[in-house]
C-alpha positions as CSV (number, residue, x, y, z in Angstrom):
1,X,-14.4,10.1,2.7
2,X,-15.2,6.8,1.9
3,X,-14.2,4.8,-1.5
4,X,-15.8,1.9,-2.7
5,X,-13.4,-0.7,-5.1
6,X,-15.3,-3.7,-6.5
7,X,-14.6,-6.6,-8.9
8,X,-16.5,-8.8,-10.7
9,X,-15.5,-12.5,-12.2
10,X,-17.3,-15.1,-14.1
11,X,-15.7,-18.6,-14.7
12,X,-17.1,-21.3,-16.9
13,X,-16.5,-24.4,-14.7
14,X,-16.1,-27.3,-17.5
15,X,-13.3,-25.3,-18.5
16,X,-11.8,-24.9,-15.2
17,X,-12.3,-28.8,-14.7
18,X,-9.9,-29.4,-17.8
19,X,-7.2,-26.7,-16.9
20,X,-7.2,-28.4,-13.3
21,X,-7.2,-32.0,-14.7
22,X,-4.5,-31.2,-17.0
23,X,-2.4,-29.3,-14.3
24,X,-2.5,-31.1,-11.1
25,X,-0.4,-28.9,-9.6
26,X,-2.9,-26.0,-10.4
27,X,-4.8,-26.2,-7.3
28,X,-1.5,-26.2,-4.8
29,X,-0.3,-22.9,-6.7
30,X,-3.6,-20.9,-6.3
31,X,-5.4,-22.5,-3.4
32,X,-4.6,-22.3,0.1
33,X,-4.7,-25.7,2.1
34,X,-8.2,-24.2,3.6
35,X,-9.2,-24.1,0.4
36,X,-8.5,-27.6,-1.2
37,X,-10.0,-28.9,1.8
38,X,-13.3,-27.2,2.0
39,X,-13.8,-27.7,-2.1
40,X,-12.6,-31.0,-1.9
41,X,-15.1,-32.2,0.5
42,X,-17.9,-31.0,-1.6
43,X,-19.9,-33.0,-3.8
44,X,-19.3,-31.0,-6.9
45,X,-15.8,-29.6,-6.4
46,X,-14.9,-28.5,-9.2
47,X,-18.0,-25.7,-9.1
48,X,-16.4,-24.8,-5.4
49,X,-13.2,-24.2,-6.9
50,X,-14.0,-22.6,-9.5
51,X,-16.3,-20.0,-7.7
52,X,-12.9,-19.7,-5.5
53,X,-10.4,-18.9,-8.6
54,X,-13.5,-16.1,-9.1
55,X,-13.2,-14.6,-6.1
56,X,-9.8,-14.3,-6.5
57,X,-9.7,-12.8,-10.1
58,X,-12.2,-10.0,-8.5
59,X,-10.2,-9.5,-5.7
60,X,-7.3,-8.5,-8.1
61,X,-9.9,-6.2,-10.3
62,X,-11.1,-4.7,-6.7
63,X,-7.2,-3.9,-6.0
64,X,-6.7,-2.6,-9.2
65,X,-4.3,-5.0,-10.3
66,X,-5.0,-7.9,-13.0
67,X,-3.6,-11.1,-13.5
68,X,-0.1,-11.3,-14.8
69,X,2.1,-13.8,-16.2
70,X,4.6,-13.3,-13.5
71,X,3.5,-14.7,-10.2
72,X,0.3,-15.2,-10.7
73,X,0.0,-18.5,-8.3
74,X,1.7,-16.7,-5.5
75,X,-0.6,-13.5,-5.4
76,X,-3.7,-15.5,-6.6
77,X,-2.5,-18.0,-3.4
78,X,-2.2,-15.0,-0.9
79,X,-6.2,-14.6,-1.4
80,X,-8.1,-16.8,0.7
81,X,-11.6,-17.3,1.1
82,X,-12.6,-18.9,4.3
83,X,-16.1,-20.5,5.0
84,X,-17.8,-21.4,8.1
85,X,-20.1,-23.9,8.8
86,X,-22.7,-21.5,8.0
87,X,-22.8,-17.9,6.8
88,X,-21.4,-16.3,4.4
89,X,-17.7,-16.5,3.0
90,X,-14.8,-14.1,4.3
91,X,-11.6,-12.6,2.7
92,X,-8.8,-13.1,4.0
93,X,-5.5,-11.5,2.5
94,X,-1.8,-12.0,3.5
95,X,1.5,-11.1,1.8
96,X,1.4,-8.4,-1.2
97,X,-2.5,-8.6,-1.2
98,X,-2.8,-7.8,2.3
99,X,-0.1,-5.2,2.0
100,X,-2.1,-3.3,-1.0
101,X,-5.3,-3.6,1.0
102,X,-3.3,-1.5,3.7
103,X,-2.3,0.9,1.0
104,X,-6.0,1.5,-0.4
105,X,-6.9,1.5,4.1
106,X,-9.3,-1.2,3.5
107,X,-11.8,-1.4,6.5
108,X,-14.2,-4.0,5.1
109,X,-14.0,-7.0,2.6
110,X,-17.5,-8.0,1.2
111,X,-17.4,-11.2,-1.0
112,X,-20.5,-13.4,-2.4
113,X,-20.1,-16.1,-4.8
114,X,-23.0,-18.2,-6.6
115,X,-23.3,-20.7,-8.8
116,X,-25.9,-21.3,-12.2
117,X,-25.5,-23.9,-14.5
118,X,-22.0,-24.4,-15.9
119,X,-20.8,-20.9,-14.5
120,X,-19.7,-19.8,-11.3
121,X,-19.9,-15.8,-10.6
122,X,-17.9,-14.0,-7.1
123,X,-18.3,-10.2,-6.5
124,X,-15.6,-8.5,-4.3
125,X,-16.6,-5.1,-2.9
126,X,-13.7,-3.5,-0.5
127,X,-14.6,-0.5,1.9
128,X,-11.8,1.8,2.1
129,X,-11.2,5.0,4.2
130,X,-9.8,8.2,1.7
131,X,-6.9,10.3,3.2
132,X,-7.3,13.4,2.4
133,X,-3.9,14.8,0.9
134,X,-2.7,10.7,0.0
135,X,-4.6,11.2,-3.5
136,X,-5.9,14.7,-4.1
137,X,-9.4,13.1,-5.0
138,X,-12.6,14.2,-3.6
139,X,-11.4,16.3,-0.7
C-alpha cells in the first residue's frame, strides 16, 4: 500500500528579512552551503531564502515532526533543497531527516515552492511504501 505525507508552509518574507538581519548567523545554522550560494546569487534573496526555510518547515510537518526549541538549526540544516539550472527543485535529506524518511520507506520527495507578494509558500509531498504488519493500518 502506498501512503501519502505532505506539509504545507507559508512565510512572510519582510519578517524573515529582520530575523536574518538581526541573526547573522541564522543562515549558517539552517542553510546548507548549496543553499546560501544559490539564494545569495539571486536578485531578491531574501524571497529565495525564505521560500527555502518553507520548504524546510513542511518537510518537518510531512515527517510528522515540528519544529522544536532543541536543535532546531541542525535538523532544519540536514534538509536541503537543491536547484538546477533549470527544473524544478529537489529534496535532499541527510542525518536524522534522511534517517526518518527511511523509517516512513520514502520512495519519492515532491517539493514546489512559489512566491506572491511579501509571502513565500513550499509544499512537501513524500511517497512512501506501507509494510504491512510495521503499522497495522490499512492492510
Amino acid at each position: 500500500m502506498i501512503r501519502i505525507f505532505q506539509g504545507i508552509d507559508l512565510v512572510r518574507v519582510a519578517k524573515f528579512q529582520q530575523v536574518v538581519t538581526r541573526h547573522r548567523a541564522f543562515l549558517e545554522e539552517i542553510f546548507t552551503s548549496l543553499e546560501r550560494d544559490y539564494c545569495l546569487s539571486r536578485l531578491a534573496p531574501h524571497r529565495h531564502l525564505a521560500g527555502r526555510f518553507a520548504v524546510k518547515e513542511a518537510c518537518l510537518k510531512a515527517l510528522g515532526h515540528g519544529l522544536s526549541s532543541n536543535g532546531i538549526d541542525r535538523v532544519l540544516s540536514e534538509i536541503e533543497v537543491v536547484s538546477g539550472a533549470s527544473g524544478p527543485p529537489r529534496l535532499v535529506l541527510h542525518g536524522w531527516a534522511a534517517a526518518l524518511s527511511r523509517k516512513k520507506h520514502i520512495l519519492q520527495r515532491t517539493v514546489s515552492i512559489s512566491h506572491s507578494g511579501d509571502y513565500a509558500v513550499a509544499i512537501v509531498v513524500l511517497m512512501g511504501r506501507e509494510l504491512c504488519g510495521v503499522s497495522g493500518e490499512g492492510c
